[in-house]
N, C-alpha and C positions, 0 to 999 in steps of 0.2 A: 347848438354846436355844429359847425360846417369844417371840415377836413376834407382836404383833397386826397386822395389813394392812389396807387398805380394798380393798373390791371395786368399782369405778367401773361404772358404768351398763352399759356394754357386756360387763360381769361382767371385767373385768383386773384384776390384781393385779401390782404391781410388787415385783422380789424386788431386794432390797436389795443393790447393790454390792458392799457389803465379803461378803453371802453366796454370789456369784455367784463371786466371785474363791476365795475357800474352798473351793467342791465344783466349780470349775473349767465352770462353765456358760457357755456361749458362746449360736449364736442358736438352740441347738433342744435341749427336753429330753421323756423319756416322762411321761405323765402316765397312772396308774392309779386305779379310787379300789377302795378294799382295805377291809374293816372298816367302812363308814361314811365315811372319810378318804382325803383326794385325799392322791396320792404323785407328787413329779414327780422323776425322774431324769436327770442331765448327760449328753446324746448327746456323744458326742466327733465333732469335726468333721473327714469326712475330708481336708477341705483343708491340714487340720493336719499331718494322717502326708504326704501332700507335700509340705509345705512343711519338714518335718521331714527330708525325704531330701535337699531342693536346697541346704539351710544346711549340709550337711556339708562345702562350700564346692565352688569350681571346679576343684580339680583332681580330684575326685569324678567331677563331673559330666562332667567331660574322659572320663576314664577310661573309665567307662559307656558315652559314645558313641562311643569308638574299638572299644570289643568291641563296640559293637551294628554299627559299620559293618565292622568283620573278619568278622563273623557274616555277615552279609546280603554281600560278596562273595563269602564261601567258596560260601553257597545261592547265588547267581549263579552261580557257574563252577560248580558241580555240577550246574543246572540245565543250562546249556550243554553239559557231556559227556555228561549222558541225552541231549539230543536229537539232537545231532550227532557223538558218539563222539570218540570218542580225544582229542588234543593241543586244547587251547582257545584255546593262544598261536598255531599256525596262523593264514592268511589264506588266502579263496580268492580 
């Protein structure tokens, strides 16, 4: 595909819509120039790969943070038996 462009004063170039949607361009791509010729490549946004783990819906996300909070009591009470030994369900 060959398209001609304007370059506006400020040197922009608007890349067309329907090509933006095609090589998946969103708000940032690399730009090399190679040969004489600019090259711009689709950064992938990582906002994307987030938002791509929180759409695996709610009970995902449920999930996740009952192990992250199983996790982080067990290092609690582990922390607790290094410093004060033995039984953690004790009171003094």
């Amino acid at each position: 595909m060959v398209e001609m462009l304007r370059v506006d004063r400020r040197g922009r170039v608007l890349i067309p819509s329907r090509v933006r949607r095609e090589l998946g361009i969103g708000r940032a791509v690399l730009m090399r120039v190679q040969g004489g010729k600019i090259v711009l490549e689709p950064v992938k946004d990582p906002v994307d790969d987030l938002r791509e783990l929180v759409t695996r819906g709610p009970e995902s996300v449920a999930s996740e943070l009952r192990g992250l909070r199983r996790a982080a009591e067990e290092e609690g009470l582990g922390e607790v038996r290094r410093r004060w030994g033995g039984d953690s369900s004790r009171r003094t």
